[in-house]
N, C-alpha and C positions, 0 to 999 in steps of 0.2 A: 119659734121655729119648729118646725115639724122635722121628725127623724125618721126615717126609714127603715125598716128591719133589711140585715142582706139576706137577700132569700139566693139561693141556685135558681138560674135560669137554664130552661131544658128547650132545644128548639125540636119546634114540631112543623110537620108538613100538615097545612091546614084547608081544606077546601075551600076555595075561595067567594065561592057563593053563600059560605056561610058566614062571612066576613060583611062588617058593615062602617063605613067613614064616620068619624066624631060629628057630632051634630055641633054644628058651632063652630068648624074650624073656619079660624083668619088666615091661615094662611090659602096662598093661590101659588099650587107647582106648576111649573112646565111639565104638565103627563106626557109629552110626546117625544122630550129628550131623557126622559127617566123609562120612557120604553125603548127608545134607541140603545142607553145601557142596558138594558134587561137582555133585548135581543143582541149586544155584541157581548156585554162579561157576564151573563146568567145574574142569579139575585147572589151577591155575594153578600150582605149582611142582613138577619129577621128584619120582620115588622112587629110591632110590639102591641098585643092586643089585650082587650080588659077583659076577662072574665062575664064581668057583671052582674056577679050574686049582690055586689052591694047598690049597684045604681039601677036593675033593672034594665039596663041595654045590653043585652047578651053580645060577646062578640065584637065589640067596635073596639078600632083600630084606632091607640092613640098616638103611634107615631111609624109614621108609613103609611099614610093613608092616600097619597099620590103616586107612591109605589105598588098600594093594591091598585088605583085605578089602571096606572100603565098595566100591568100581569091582565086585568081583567081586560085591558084594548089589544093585548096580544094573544087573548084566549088561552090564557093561562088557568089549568082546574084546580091547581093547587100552589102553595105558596106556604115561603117557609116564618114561621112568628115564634116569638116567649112572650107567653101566657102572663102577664098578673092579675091581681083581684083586689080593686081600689076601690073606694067612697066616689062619690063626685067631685070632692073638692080635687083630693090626691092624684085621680083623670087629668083635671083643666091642670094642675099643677106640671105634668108631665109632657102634656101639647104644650103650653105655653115654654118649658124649658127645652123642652124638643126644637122649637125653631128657633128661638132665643138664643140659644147658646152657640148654634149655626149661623147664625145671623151676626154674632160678637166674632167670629173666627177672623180673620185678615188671610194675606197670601203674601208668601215676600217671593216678590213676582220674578226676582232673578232663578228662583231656585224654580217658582213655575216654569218658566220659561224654559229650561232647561230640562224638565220633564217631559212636558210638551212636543219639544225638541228629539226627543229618545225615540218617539212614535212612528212608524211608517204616514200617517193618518188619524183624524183626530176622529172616526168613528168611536161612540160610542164612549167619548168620554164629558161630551155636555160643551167643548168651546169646538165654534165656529173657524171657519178660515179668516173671517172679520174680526173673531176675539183676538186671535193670534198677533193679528197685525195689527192691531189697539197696544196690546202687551209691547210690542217690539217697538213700536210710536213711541209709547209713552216712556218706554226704556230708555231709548235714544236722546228722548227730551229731560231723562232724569225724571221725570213724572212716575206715576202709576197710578193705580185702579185702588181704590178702599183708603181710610184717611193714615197721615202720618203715624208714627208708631207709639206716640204720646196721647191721642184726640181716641177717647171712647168712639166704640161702631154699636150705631142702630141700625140704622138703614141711610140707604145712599144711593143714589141715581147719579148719572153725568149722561153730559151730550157732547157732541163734538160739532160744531159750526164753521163751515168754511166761511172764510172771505175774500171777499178780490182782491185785499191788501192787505198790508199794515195799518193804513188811516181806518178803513174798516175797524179792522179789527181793535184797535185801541178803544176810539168809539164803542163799540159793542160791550167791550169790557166795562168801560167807565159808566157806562149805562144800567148794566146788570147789579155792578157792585153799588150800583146810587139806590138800586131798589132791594138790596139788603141780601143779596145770593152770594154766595162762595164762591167764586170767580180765580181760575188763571189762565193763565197766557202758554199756549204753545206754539212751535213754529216748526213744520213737520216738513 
C-alpha cells in the first residue's frame, strides 16, 4: 500500500490556459451543468493540479478537469487549484479515487428531498424539475434512486417505463427479470 506524506495544501488563482485535462481520463462530466453551478455558486471548492516535474506533463489537472472545462466554456481566465507534484502511478491513483469514491457516495433521499425543498429554484444545483419529481415518485412508492443501504455502489442506471396497465406491466417485469436485469415494480 502506498502512503502519502500530508503535505499543506495552498490554493492558488491559476490561469487557465495554462491548465491541461489528464490524458486518459474515463470519466465523462456533464460540462454544462458544472457551468451552470459555476455561473449560479462561483467555484467554491479547487481543482487539483500536478506539478509534473515528475511525469513530464506540466500542469494537468487531476481532479476537476470538467470543472476546468465548464470555467473554460464560461470564459473564465483564471481558476482556483492546490498544486501537488506526483510520479505517474500516484496521478492515475488520484483520478481513479477522485471518481471512485464519488461514485461509492449514496444520498438518503429523504433528507435530499428536503434540501431541495429549502430552494426557491433548482438553478444551479445539477437536479432537474424531472429529478425532483423522480425523488418525490420514488418517495411515495417507498423506492429511491442508488441501491439499498447494504448492496456496494459502482455504478447504476434506472429507466422508468410506462404501461397501459398492470397486465403490461407485470409482463414487462417477468420478462426483464427472465433476462437477468434487476427489476421492480412501481405504481405511480
Amino acid at each position: 500500500m502506498v502512503v502519502a506524506e500530508r503535505a499543506p495544501l495552498r490554493v492558488e488563482s491559476v490561469p487557465v490556459s495554462e491548465l491541461h485535462t489528464f490524458e486518459g481520463n474515463a470519466r465523462r462530466g456533464d460540462i454544462q451543468k458544472i457551468a451552470d453551478s459555476l455561473a449560479v455558486n462561483g467555484q467554491f471548492k479547487p481543482i487539483v493540479v500536478n506539478r509534473g516535474t515528475k511525469t513530464g506533463k506540466i500542469n494537468e489537472v487531476l481532479a476537476g478537469n470538467h470543472t476546468l472545462m465548464a470555467a473554460q466554456t464560461l470564459g473564465w481566465m483564471v481558476i482556483d487549484a492546490v498544486y501537488v507534484d506526483v510520479d505517474r502511478e500516484h496521478a492515475v491513483r488520484i483520478v481513479l479515487a477522485d471518481n471512485q469514491t464519488s461514485d461509492s457516495a449514496r444520498n438518503e433521499n429523504d433528507i435530499l428531498i428536503e434540501l431541495i425543498q429549502e430552494l426557491p429554484d433548482l438553478h444551479g444545483t445539477g437536479f432537474s424539475q424531472e429529478d425532483l419529481e423522480l425523488l418525490l415518485s420514488a418517495a411515495d412508492a417507498g423506492g429511491g434512486f442508488g441501491p439499498p443501504p447494504d448492496e456496494p455502489y459502482i455504478s447504476r442506471w434506472e429507466i422508468v417505463v410506462e404501461c397501459n396497465d398492470e397486465g403490461e406491466q407485470e409482463e414487462l417485469y417477468e420478462r426483464l427479470r427472465d433476462e437477468g436485469l434487476r427489476v421492480r415494480l412501481l405504481s405511480l
